[in-house]
N, C-alpha and C positions, 0 to 999 in steps of 0.2 A: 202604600198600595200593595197588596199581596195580589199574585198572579197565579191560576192552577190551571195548568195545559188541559184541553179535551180528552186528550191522550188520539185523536183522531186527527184528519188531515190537515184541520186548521180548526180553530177556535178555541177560547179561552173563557174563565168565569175571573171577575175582578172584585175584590172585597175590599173591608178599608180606607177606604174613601166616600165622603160625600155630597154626588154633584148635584142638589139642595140649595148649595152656598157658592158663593163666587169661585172660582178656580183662579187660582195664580197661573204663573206665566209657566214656573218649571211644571207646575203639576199636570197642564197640560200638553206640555212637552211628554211628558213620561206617557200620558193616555196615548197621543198621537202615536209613537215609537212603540207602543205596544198593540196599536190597532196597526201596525204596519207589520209586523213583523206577524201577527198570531189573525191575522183576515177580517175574524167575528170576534169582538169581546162581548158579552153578559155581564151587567154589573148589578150584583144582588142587593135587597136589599137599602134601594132606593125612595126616600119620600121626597119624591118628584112632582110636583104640579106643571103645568103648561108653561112659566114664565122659566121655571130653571131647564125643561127642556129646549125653548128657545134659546138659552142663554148657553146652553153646551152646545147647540149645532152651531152658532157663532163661534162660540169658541172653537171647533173641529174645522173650519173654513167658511162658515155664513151659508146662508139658504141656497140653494138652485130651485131650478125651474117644476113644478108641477105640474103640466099638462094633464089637462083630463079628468083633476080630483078637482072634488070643492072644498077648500078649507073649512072646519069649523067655525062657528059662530065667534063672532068676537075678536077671530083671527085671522093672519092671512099666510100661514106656513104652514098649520097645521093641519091635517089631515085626519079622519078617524076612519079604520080600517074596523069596520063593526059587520056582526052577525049576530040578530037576532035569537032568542032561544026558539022561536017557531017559525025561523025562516026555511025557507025550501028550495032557493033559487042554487044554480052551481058555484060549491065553494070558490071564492076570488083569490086568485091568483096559481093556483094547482101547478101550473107547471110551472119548470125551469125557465128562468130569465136573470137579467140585470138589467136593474131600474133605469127605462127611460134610455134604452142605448141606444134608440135611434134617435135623439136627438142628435143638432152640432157639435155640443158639448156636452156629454153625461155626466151625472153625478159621480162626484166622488164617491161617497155613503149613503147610506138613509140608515136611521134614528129611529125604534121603534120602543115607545114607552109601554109596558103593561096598565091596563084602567082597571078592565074585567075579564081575569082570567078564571076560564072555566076549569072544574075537578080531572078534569080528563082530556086526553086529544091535545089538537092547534098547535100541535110543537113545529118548528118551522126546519127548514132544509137546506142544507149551505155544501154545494160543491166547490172545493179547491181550483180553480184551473191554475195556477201555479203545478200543481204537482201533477194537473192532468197533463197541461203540456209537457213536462217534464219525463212522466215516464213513457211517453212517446218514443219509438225508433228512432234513432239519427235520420235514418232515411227518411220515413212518415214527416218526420219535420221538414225535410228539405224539402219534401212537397207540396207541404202547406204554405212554409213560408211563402212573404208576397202575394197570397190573397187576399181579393178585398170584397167585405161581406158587406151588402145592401141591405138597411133595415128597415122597419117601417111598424109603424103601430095601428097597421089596419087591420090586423086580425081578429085585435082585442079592440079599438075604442073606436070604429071606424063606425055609421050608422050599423052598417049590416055583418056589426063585427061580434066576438062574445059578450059586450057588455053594452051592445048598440039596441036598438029601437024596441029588439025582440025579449030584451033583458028587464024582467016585471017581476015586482015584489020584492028588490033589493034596497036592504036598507043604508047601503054606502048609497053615498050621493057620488056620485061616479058621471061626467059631462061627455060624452061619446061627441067626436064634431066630424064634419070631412077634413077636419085638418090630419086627422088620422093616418090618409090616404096618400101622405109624403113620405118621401126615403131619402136617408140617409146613409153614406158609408163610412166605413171605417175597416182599417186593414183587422183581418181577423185573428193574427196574430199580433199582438199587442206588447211594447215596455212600458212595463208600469213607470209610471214620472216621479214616482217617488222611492222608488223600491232599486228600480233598474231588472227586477223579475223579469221573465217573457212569461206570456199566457194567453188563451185563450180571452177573449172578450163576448160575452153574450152567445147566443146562442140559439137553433132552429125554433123556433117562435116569432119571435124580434128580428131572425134574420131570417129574409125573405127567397134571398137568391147570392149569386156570387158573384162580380162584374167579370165580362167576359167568358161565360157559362150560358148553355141551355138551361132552361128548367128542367128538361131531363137528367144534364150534366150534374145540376147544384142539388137539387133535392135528395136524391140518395146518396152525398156526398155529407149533406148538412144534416142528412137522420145518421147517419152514420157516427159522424161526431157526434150527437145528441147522446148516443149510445156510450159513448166512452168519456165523453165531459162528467155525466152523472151516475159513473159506476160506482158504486159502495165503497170501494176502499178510496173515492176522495171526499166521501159526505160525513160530514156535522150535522149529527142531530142535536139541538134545544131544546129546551122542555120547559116552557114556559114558567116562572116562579111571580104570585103576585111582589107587587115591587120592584119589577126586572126592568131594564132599559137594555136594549140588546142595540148596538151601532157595527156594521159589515161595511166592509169596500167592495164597491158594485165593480171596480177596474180587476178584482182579483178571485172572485167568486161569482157564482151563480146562488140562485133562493130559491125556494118554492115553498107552500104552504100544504099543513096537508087536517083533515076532519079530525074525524073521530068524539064530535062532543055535543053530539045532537041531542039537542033539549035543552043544552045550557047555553045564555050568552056569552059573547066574547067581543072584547073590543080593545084598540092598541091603537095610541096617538103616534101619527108617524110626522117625523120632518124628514129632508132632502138635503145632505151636504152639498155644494156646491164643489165641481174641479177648482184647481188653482187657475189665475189668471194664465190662458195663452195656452191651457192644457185641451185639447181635441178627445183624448180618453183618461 
C-alpha cells in the first residue's frame, strides 16, 4: 500500500491495493491507521462493484443508519448520490456538513464509490477541523469549550426543508419525513474516540442552535464559526478519477460538494460507516 499526502490539511491518494478481493485482517488494520491519521483517503484505481463495496464498509466498522436516502434497488445500504446530464434542480448537498450529526449516534465515515464521473467539475470538499480547532487562540478555545450544539435535519429533509415537498425534478430518491424535525445534541467540541484529537463536530447547517443561548446569542456565534471551520487553509480538494472510492471521517472533517459539470451526468454509490459500539460521536 503506497500512501501520497495531499500536501494540504488532510487527505491522501492510496495506490497498491485492491479492495475488489477480500481484505485480510492486517491490511485492514493498515487502511483503518491511515484513514485515522490522514481524515480523506482516495483510493485510485479501483474495480469495484456494489458487493466489494459493501464488503469494505464492513470491513471499516459495518453499516449505520441512513435516514432520508432510499437505497438502491437490490440493496439495502446503498445509496446513489446521482445527477442527471439535464437536471436542473439545486446541486445536493453544497454546503458544509458531517453526515447525519444530528443523529444519537453519527457515522463514523461514509464510502463514496465513483460509477459516472463526469470530464469536468463535482470534485468534492473536505475541512479539517482537527486543525481548525487547533489553530484557534487558547483563549477562543476556553470559550468554546463546554458547548453544547443542538442539531437537527430540518432544514434539509424536513417537508418544508431543501429537499422537502417543494424539491421537483430530482433524480436522487431522497425521503424528506417530519421526522426531520427532531434534535439532537452533542457537545461541540468533540475527542475523537479513536484519535484522542479534539475538534470541532459538524457545523451551522446541522446545527441549529446552542443549549443555553438565544437565537440571537447562537446564530452569529455559529456563522461565525462557519466562517473559520471552512477557511482555505483547512480544505481538501478531490478531483474525482473514474475508478476512485473516496472514504472520510465525518468525527473529524467537514464535506461539501461543489458543480461545475453541467450537461454531463454524474453519479457515486455511497455507504455509511457505522461509530463504534457505545460511541455518541
Amino acid at each position: 500500500m503506497h500512501i501520497e499526502r495531499s500536501g494540504e490539511a488532510c487527505g491522501a491518494s492510496v495506490t497498491g491495493i485492491d479492495l475488489s478481493r477480500e481484505l485480510d485482517d492486517d491490511l485492514v488494520a493498515e487502511i483503518r491507521a491511515a484513514w485515522l491519521e490522514h481524515r480523506v483517503l482516495a483510493f485510485r484505481d479501483q474495480a469495484m462493484d456494489d458487493d466489494a463495496l459493501e464488503r469494505f464498509t464492513l470491513a471499516m466498522g459495518g453499516f449505520g443508519e441512513d435516514p432520508f436516502f432510499a437505497p438502491i434497488a437490490g440493496r439495502s445500504h446503498i445509496a446513489a448520490i446521482r445527477r442527471e446530464a439535464d437536471e436542473t434542480t439545486p446541486l445536493f448537498a453544497e454546503n458544509w456538513h458531517s453526515d447525519w450529526s444530528f443523529l444519537p449516534r453519527p457515522p463514523a465515515g461514509t464510502c463514496l464509490l465513483a460509477i459516472d464521473i463526469p470530464p469536468v467539475g463535482g470534485d468534492t470538499l473536505f475541512a479539517d477541523q482537527h486543525s481548525a480547532w487547533e489553530a484557534l487562540p487558547a483563549a477562543r478555545q476556553a470559550e468554546l469549550e463546554g458547548l453544547v450544539a443542538i442539531h437537527s435535519a430540518r432544514y434539509a429533509y424536513a417537508p418544508q426543508g431543501t429537499y422537502g415537498e417543494k424539491d421537483k425534478g430530482r433524480s436522487m430518491d431522497i425521503r424528506p419525513s417530519d421526522a426531520a424535525m427532531a434534535t439532537q445534541t452533542h457537545p461541540l467540541i468533540v475527542t475523537h474516540p479513536e484519535t484522542g484529537r479534539r475538534g470541532f463536530f459538524s457545523t451551522f447547517g446541522y446545527i441549529v442552535g446552542i443549549e443555553g443561548m438565544s437565537e440571537q446569542e447562537a446564530l452569529p456565534l455559529l456563522r461565525e464559526l462557519y466562517e473559520w471551520q471552512t477557511a482555505d487553509r483547512f480544505v481538501h480538494r478531490r478531483r474525482w478519477e473514474p475508478n476512485m472510492l473516496v472514504l472520510w471521517d465525518n468525527r473529524a472533517v467537514l464535506h461539501r460538494a461543489t458543480g461545475g459539470y453541467e450537461g454531463h451526468r454524474r453519479e457515486l454509490h455511497r455507504t455509511t460507516v457505522a461509530a463504534p459500539e457505545g460511541a455518541s460521536v
